[in-house]
C-alpha positions, 0 to 999 in steps of 0.5 A: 130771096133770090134771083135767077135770069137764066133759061131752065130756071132750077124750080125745086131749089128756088121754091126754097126762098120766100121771093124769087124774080125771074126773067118772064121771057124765058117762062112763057107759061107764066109763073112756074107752079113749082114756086107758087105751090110751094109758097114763094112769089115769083117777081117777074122782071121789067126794066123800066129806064132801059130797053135792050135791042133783043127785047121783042118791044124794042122796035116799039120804042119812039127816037123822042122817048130816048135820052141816050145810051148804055154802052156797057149793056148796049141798051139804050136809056128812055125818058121815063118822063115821056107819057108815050113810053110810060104807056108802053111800060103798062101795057107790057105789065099788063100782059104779064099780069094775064099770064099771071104775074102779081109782083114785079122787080121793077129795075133801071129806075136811075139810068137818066142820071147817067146822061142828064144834069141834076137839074133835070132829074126831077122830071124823071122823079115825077114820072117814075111815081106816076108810073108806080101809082098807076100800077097801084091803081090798074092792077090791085095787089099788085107788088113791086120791088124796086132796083134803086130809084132812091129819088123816089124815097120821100114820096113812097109815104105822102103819095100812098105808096107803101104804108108799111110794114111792107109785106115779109115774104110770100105769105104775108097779108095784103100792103097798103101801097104797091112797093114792098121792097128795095134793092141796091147792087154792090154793097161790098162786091162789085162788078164792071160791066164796061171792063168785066172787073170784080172790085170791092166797093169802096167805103165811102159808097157802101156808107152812102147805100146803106143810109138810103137802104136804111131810109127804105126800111124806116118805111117798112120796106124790105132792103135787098143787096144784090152782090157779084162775084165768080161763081168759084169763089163760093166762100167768099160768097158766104163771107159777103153774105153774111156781112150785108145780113148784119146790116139788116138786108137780104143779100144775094151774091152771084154772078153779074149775070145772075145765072147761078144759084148765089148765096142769101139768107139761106144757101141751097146744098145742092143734092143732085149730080148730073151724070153725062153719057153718050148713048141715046136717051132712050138707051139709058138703063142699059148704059155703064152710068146708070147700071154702076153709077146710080146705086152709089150716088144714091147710096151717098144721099145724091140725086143722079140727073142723068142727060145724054150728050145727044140732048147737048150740054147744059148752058151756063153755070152749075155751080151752086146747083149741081153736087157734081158732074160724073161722066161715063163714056163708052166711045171718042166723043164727036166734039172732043173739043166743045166738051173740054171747054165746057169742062174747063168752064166747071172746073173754074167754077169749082164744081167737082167733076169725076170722068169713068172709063174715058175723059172724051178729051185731049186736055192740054197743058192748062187744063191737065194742071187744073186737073192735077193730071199729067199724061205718060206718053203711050198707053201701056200694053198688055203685062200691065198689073196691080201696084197699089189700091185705096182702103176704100176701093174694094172689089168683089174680085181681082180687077184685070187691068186693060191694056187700052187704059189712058196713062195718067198719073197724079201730078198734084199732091193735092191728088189722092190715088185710089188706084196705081197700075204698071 
């Protein structure tokens, strides 16, 4: 399975996986086509023990429904006791069911344990398996994946709520009960949000998630871990993956956030390249990176997704969803500035980036040695001519060389040049 929170969610990569949950704000239209066609179920979030000030419903929340705060997130924690809010939960998930969500990644269950005594966390119980029972009985075929909510464990069973085994995916047939899956976070990686700090998760509280995830799958239910770490470190990633697996639990491993396209089960290989370029849209075919790019992108097996710079530059991670990013500019950008950091942001989560003809940027110091780069003060001039070429690099006819070239040189031996001119 896996997850995805961010805007412009990548469909053709995601409907590789059986489950996928998405933030259903960001889809207005409802579960995308893309995913159901192809046989996957979209989970739509909802969080159940929190509600976040930029939450449309937020101003509906009633100061007696709320127990206390989530300063990490800003966010502030609610009585899943309280009739009035569990009400409003229903009526949330009712809108979502018109739009056409079925399943539903139900998370924040435990967030009451961080501002109650244990002696009243069994209020706080009895309230959540109200709250899914009364899913189960309003929306039939409904399918809930819940995030923790392990109190709930010994009444799965005695009150109907799952008799499994749980459904495997997509395309299995119809439950017994609404809940079909449980997930935990930080299973051996874990993330802070109150600091912001990767850690690996201590021993003795992997051993504790493992026994109620292993008590989830007694009752047929899929167990779900969701890990974090930087999307830059990618075989690390694999590593973890394969570890929770072992257990027999689907991972997932991405960022904190879950903007990137992380490692589970399976791991897409990205094929496409985003090719960036400073002309209008509308003058695509008659630009360098369509002309001179495209045919050996495509030659290579990659799928070119070309984007002008006057549509702006995609927000948020790449990595794990783009083979690469190749520029090809024909002037000085207007932003020189905005696009070194967001190639900075690239380069620190290790997707390659190629430039041709100019950089568009100043690089500085840090960046020009992430690069491997080193500048040599003025460009050449004229009289500038051929030193040295790759086997790979042939030309139909001699280059000549241009006296506005930028003069950079490999400064890492890491760096492998396929052309040298002086």
């Amino acid at each position: 399975m896996a997850f995805w929170y961010g805007h412009d969610p990548p469909l053709d990569e995601l409907a590789l996986y059986d489950w996928v949950v998405l933030e259903p704000e960001h889809l207005p239209q409802g579960p995308p086509r893309t995913l159901v066609e192809a046989g996957a179920l979209p989970f739509a979030y909802v969080s159940v023990g929190e509600v976040g000030p930029d939450r449309p419903w937020a101003r509906r929340v009633r100061p007696a429904w709320v127990l206390g705060s989530n300063r990490a997130w800003g966010s502030r924690i609610l009585d899943l006791a309280a009739p009035g809010w569990r009400a409003l939960l229903l009526e949330r998930v009712a809108a979502l069911w018109a739009r056409g969500w079925r399943a539903f990644f139900l998370d924040t269950l435990d967030s009451y344990q961080a501002v109650l005594p244990r002696e009243r966390w069994a209020g706080q119980v009895a309230g959540l398996a109200a709250l899914v029972g009364e899913l189960g009985r309003r929306f039939p075929g409904i399918r809930l994946l819940l995030n923790r909510g392990f109190e709930l464990l010994p009444r799965l069973r005695a009150e109907g709520l799952v008799e499994g085994p749980a459904g495997q995916g997509a395309g299995a047939g119809p439950v017994a009960g609404p809940v079909v899956g449980m997930a935990a976070e930080s299973l051996y990686a874990g993330w802070d949000p109150a600091t912001g700090r990767y850690a690996p998760v201590p021993e003795a509280e992997r051993r504790w998630l493992l026994e109620r995830l292993e008590r989830a799958r007694a009752l047929g239910l899929v167990a779900v871990a969701v890990d974090y770490l930087p999307p830059g470190r990618r075989e690390e990633a694999r590593a973890v993956a394969r570890r929770i697996a072992a257990h027999g639990v689907v991972p997932w491993v991405a960022d904190p956030r879950l903007l990137t396209l992380g490692v589970g089960l399976l791991e897409v290989v990205p094929r496409k390249v985003l090719v960036l370029y400073d002309a209008p849209p509308e003058r695509l075919p008659y630009t360098e990176a369509h002309r001179f790019l495209g045919l050996p992108l495509e030659h290579l097996g990659l799928v070119p997704a070309y984007r002008s710079l006057r549509e702006g530059l995609p927000e948020g991670p790449l990595a794990g969803r783009y083979a690469g990013v190749v520029s090809w500019f024909r002037r000085p950008l207007d932003r020189p500035g905005a696009f070194r950091r967001w190639v900075a942001a690239r380069v620190g989560e290790g997707v390659p980036v190629v430039f041709f003809a100019r950089l568009g940027f100043a690089p500085g110091p840090a960046l020009s040695r992430r690069l491997g780069l080193a500048r040599e003060g003025r460009s050449p001039g004229a009289g500038l001519r051929l030193l040295a070429q790759a086997p790979g690099m042939g030309f139909e006819a001699r280059p000549v060389a241009r006296p506005d070239l930028p003069p950079w040189r490999a400064a890492s031996p890491a760096i492998r040049p396929w052309l040298s001119l002086g």
